[in-house]
KEVO-973841 format. One record per residue (C-alpha): z, x, y; residue in one letter. Coordinates in pm, whole numbers, plus 50000, padded with zeros to 5 digits. Last residue first. Layout:
<romars>
ZXYa/...
</romars>
This chain:
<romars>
674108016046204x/671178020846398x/672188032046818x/671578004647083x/669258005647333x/670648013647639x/672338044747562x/674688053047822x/673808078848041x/673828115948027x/673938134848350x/672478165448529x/674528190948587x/674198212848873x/674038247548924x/676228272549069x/676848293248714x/680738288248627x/681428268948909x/679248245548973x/677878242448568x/681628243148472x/682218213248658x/679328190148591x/679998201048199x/683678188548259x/682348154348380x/679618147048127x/681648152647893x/684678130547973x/682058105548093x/680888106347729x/684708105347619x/685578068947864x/682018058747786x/683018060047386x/686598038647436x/689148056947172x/690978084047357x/693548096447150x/696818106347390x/696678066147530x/693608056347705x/693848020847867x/692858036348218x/691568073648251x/693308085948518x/690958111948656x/692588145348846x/690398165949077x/690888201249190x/689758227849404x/693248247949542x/694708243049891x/697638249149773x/699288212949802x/696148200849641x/696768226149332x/701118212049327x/700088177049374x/697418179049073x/700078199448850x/702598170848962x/700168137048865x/698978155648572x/702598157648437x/702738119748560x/700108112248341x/702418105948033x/701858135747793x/702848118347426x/702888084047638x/699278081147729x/699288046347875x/696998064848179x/695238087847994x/694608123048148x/692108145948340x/692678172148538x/690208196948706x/690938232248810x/689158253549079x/690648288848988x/692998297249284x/696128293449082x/699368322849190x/701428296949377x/701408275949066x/704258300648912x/707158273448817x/704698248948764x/703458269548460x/706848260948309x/708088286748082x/710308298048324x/711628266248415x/712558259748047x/714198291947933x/716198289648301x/717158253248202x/718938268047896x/721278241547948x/725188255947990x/726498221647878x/723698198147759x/721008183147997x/717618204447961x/718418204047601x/718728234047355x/717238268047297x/713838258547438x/711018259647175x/713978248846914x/714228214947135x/710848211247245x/709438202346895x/711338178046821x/711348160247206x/708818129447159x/707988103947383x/707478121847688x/708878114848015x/712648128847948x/711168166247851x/708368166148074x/710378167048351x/711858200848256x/708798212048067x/706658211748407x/702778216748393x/702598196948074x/698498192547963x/696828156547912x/693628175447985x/693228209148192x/689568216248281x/689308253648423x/686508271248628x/685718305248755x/687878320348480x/689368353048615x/692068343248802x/694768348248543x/698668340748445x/698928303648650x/695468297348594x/696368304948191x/699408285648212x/697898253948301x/694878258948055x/697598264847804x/699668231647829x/696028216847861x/695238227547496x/698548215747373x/697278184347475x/693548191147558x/691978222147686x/689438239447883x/688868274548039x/685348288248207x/684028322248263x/681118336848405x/682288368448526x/683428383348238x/679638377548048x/680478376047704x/678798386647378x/678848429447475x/681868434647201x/684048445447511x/683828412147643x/683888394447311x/687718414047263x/688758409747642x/688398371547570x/690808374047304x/693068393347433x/693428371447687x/694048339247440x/696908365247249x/698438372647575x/698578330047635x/700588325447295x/702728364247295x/705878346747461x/704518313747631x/706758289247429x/710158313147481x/712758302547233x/710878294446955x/707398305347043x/707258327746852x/708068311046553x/704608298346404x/703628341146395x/706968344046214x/706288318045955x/703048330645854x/699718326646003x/698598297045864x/700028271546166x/699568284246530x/702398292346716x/700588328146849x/696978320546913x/694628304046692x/691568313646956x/688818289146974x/685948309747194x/682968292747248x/679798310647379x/678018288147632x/673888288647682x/673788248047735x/673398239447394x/675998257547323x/678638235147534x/676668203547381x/677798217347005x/680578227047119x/681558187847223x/685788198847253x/686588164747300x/684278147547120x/684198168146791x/681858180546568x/681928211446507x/683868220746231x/685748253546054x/689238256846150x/690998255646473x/695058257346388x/697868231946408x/701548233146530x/700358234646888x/699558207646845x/696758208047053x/693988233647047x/692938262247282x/688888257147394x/688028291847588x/684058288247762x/681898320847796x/678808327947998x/676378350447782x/676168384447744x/673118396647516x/673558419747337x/672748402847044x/670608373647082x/671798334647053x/669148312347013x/671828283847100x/675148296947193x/677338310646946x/680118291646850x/683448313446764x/686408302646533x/689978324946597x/691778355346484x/694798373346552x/696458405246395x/699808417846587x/699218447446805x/701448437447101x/698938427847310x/696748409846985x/694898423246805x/691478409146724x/689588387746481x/686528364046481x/685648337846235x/681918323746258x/679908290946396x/676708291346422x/675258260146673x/672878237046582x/669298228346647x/669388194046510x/667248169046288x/667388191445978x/670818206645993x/672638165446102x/670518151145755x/672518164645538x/675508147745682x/675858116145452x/674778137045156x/677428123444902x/678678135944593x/678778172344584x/679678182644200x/682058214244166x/682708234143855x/685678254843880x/686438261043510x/686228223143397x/689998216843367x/690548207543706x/687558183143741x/686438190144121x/683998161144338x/682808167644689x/682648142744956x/680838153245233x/682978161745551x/680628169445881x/678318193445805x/676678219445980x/679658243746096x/681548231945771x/683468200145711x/684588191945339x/685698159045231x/687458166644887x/688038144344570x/690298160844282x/691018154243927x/693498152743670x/692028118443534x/695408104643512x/696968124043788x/693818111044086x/694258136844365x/692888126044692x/691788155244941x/690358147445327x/689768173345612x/689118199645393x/688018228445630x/685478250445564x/683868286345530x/685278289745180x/688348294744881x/688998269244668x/691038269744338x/694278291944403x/696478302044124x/699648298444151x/702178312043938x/705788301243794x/705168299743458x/706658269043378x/705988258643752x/702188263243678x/701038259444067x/697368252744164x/696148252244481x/693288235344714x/692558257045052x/692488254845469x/690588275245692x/690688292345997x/694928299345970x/695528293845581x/696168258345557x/697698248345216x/696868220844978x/698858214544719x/698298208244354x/702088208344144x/701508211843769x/704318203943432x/704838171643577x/702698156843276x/700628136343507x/699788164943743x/702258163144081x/700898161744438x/701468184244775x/700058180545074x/699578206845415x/701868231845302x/701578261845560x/701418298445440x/703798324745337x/703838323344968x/707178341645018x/709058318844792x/707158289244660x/709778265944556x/712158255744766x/714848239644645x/716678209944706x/720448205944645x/721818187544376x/723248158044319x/721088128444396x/719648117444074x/716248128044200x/717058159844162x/715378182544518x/711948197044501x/710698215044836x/707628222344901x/707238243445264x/705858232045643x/705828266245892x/709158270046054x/711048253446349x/713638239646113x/716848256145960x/717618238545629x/718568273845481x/715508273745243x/713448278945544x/712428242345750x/709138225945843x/709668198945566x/707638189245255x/708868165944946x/709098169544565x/710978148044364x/712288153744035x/714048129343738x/711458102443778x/709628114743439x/706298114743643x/707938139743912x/708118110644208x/707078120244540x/707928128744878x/705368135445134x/707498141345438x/710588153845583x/711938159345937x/715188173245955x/718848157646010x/719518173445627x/721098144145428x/718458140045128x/718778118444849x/720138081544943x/720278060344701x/718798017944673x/719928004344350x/717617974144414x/714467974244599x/712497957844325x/710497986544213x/713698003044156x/715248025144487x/714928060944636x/715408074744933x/714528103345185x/715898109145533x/715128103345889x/717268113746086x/714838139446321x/711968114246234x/713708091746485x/711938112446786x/708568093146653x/710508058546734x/710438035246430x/713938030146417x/717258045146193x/714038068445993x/713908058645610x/711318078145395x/710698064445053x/710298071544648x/709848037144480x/710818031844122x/709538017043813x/705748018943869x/705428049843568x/703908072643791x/706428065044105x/705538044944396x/705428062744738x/706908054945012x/706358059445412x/707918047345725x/710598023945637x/712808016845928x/716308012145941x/718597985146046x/718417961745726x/715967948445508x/714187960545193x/711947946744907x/711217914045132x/708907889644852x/705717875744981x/703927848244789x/699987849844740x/700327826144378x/698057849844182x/698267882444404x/701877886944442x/702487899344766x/705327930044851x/707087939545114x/708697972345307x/710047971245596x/709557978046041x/711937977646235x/710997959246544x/711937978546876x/713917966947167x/715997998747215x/713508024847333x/713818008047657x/716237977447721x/713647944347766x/713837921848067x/711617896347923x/712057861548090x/708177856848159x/708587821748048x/706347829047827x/708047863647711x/711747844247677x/710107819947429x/708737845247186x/712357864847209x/714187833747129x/711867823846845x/712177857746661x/710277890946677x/708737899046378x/710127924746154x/707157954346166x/704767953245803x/704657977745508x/702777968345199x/703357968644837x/700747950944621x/701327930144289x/699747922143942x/697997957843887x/700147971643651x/700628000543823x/701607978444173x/699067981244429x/699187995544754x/699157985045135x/700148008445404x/700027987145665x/700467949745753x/700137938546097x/703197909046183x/703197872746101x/701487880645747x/698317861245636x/698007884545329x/695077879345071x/692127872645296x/689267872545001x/686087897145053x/682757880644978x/680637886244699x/680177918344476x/680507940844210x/683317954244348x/685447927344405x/686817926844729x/690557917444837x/691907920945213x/695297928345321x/696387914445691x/696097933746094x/697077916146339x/695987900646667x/693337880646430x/690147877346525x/689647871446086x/688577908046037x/691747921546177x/691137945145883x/692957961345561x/691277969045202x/692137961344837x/689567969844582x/688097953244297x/687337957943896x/688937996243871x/691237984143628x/694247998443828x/692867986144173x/690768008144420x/692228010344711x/691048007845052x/692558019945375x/690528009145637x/687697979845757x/686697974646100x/684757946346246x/680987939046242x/679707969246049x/680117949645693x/681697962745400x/680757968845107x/677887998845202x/676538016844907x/675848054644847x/672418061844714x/672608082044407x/674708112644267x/677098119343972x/679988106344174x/679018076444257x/679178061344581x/680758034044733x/681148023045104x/683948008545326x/683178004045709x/685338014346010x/683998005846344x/684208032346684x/683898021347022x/682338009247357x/681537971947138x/678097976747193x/678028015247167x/679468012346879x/679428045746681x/680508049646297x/683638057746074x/682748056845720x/685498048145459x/685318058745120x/685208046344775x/684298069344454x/682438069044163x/683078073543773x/686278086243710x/687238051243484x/690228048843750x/687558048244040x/688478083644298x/689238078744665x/688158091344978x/689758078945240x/688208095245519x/684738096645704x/683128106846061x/679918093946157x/677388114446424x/676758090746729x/679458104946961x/677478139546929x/674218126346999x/675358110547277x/676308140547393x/673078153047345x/672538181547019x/669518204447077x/665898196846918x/664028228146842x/664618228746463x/667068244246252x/666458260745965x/668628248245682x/671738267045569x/672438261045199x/676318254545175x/678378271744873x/681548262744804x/683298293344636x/685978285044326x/688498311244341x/691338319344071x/693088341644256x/696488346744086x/699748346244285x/702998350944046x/706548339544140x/
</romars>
């Protein structure tokens, strides 16, 4: 297989920035998008906007339109409930959306013309409809939807009779489709399995689709992919594997279909995501098909004459669009930048791409790419333009370093405001979640707020330490069978690097994280006592516990060796990668923080690493954050989040105090 570079650069014109800094409310109030989507005449685009309520304490989802060769983009949607998903129908007349717009419990399929008028209810389904999608011809839409529960069940929970077994009461959930002239639903599968994705095939004919045995997140281990008519007839099974798969799709002459799963060619897992294409006919084994292009497959579409795969691949601090001749057997990559595409929709038929793009000052414009027209980009929307001309904001660069054992590592940095070299300012390490992810270019998020944290005098240090995804597979893998092998040495090294580069102050130090984050925060006091402070959110302190309390074990599994319960457990694997295991050693004053319906890192791992600090003698506070599962979603809960860290690390990290930021009493414009 051939790599060619065929690069097109996105260029971003840096503004000066004025004097204002960045509040936290600020922050909450900058909009977020998604869903871009291309019209079938290739002539504007459909998005949704994500926005601030501070009325209703949190976010609403609005549709708008713009076009893509520039203008003022158009709200069809109202602000007043939320709005997701839309779709532009095959004649590109009207859209298909979903919403609880009608104070409905669930969520139903909404129709708009786009011209104009009133969206039309289309679905008034007993259970929330998702993943809604129209038929090629136009004439019907596919939707998934939960079984409902039946009469006995409803009339058991009034009477309050509703002993339920866990994990075992769940409602599969199907696929359906409505006819849109008479609104009657037709079941296209039943039976004890879950649909949990699909995709209809280029010519409408068949349906490509995942089926897990329930809609548990641990099921995703048996799930497998499928294939059926349009009708849900001559359903077949393709893959048999006991791995997660996802993104499978039709070749258009139905005889290929592509997919992505974290395993090698061997159909071991635990490695970074690869395209595989398997015969549709179901003989044959899959392939996969890009050799040692040793990067992470984030998406992965066919052209309209099959003869072209685009994918989208994360390369560590950024991620990239792709192009792969599989005649010829080269790829040839078509982005390269400081940014991260948060958002890419192919459209086959006009072989086209649309992008949201975040960058240190901009928070995902739509851009617009013709793959034919030698790399020429159009920027459609200038929804964040305005964010570099009200705000004095952050820089934001790569930085690199080895790592203990000499490995290469790198990681995002946000200078402080007004930054000066050689100067050494007071330092704050953010380690993401996943940790199957990396930090990429972007600023703009709640839970890490750098752009508050800078404001304030911080340096930011986001290290994509060992088990992030870009790297290669054997930077992913090690943590497979040891989870804090090279991972916290590689966040050390790190810091020593902007120490010994005169940007940090050593003895001002503070650590934070969330999810995968906290996991590290925990070890880190455990491993250091350098930081002065340390925030540890929704973070496992105990992987042995953790293991049954959680709601998901796939990735704990190859981490460990096994299960904490088979024969000959490798409990000592866990134990001694549990930061509980070495809590003796924490004197850094550490405060916790957690949901309380989070079930991803229920709050009793909080509950023991707070125990285990107070126990010691150690500075600490935990906050159960009530209704807050593992993505907060209420806007006081995050701007207390804020506020409360920055209260911290202002003690600690400088002996100062914080002052505040309240809740906006007038409300924000939409």
């Amino acid at each position: 297989m051939k790599f060619v570079i065929i690069i097109i650069i996105f260029f971003f014109t840096s503004l000066s920035a004025n004097s204002k800094p960045m509040t936290m409310v600020d922050l909450l109030n900058v909009p977020s998008v998604s869903g871009g989507q291309l019209s079938p005449n290739g002539e504007s685009i459909i998005y949704v906007k994500i926005n601030s309520s501070w009325e209703e304490n949190t976010n609403i989802s609005s549709i708008w339109q713009a076009n893509v060769n520039g203008g003022s983009p158009r709200q069809l949607t109202t602000n007043a409930t939320n709005a997701i998903s839309p779709e532009w129908s095959p004649d590109g007349k009207s859209i298909l959306f979903i919403s609880n717009r009608a104070n409905d419990d669930n969520w139903q399929i909404y129709l708009l013309s786009i011209s104009g008028g009133e969206a039309i209810q289309l679905t008034s389904h007993v259970t929330s409809v998702s993943s809604a999608h129209w038929s090629k011809n136009g004439d019907e839409i596919f939707f998934l939807a939960p079984d409902a529960k039946n009469e006995e069940q409803i009339k058991r929970e009034e009477q309050k009779d509703d002993i339920f077994k866990f994990e075992q009461d769940h409602l599969q959930k199907h696929l359906w489709k409505i006819t849109l002239t008479n609104k009657h639903e037709q079941r296209i599968t039943e039976g004890d399995f879950s649909v949990t994705n699909y995709k209809i095939s280029q010519n409408g004919n068949k349906i490509v689709h995942h089926r897990a045995p329930n809609p548990l997140l641990d099921a995703a281990l048996d799930s497998e992919i499928w294939i059926m008519a349009d009708n849900g007839k001559a359903a077949k099974r393709i893959t048999n594997n006991k791995n997660p798969e996802n993104g499978a799709e039709l070749s258009p002459d139905n005889r290929s279909i592509l997919y992505i799963a974290w395993t090698d060619e061997n159909d071991q897992p635990y490695f970074e995501n690869n395209l595989f294409i398997i015969p549709a006919s179901g003989n044959g084994k899959s392939v996969q098909i890009f050799g040692s292009f040793d990067h992470d497959i984030q998406q992965a579409h066919w052209s309209e004459d099959g003869e072209t795969i685009y994918f989208k691949a994360n390369l560590g601090v950024h991620n990239e669009l792709f192009h792969y001749n599989i005649k010829e057997g080269e790829i040839s990559q078509l982005t390269d930048g400081k940014h991260t595409i948060v958002g890419w929709d192919y459209s086959p038929k006009r072989d086209s791409h649309i992008m949201s793009v975040r960058t240190a000052h901009n928070n995902g414009d739509f851009w617009y790419l013709k793959s034919n027209n030698n790399g020429s980009l159009t920027k459609i929307t200038d929804i964040f333009g305005d964010l570099a001309r009200t705000y004095d904001l952050p820089n934001q660069d790569v930085v690199r370093w080895k790592g203990a054992d000499g490995v290469d590592v790198e990681g995002m940095i946000i200078y402080p405001n007004g930054y000066r070299k050689r100067n050494k300012y007071p330092l704050v390490v953010q380690t993401h979640g996943g940790p199957r992810s990396s930090d990429q270019w972007g600023i703009y998020n709640a839970t890490s707020y750098a752009t508050v944290l800078a404001s304030n005098g911080y340096v930011i240090l986001r290290p994509n330490y060992r088990g992030s995804l870009g790297y290669g597979d054997a930077f992913v893998r090690d943590m497979v069978g040891s989870y804090f092998n090279q991972s916290h040495l590689d966040v050390m090294t790190g810091v020593d690097h902007l120490i010994a580069e005169d940007i940090v102050d050593g003895d001002k130090m503070a650590k934070m994280g969330y999810s995968a984050g906290g996991h590290m925060t925990n070890k880190i006091i455990t491993y250091t006592d350098r930081f002065k402070a340390a925030s540890s959110s929704a973070g496992t302190v105990n992987w042995i516990s953790m293991y049954s309390q959680s709601d998901t074990r796939i990735y704990r599994t190859p981490w460990f060796g096994g299960t904490p319960w088979q024969e000959n457990a490798p409990i000592d694997t866990y134990w001694d990668n549990s930061p509980l295991k070495d809590i003796s050693n924490v004197t850094t004053p550490t405060m916790i923080m957690v949901g309380g319906a989070d079930v991803r890192v229920p709050k009793q791992q909080s509950i023991e690493l707070y125990r285990a600090l107070k126990s010691n003698g150690v500075e600490t506070t935990l906050y159960i954050v009530p209704r807050e599962q593992h993505g907060w979603k209420e806007l006081r809960h995050k701007l207390n989040k804020m506020n409360l860290e920055m209260t911290w690390f202002e003690k600690y990290v400088k002996g100062r105090e914080f002052e505040w930021e309240k809740i906006p009493s007038v409300l924000p414009p939409q």
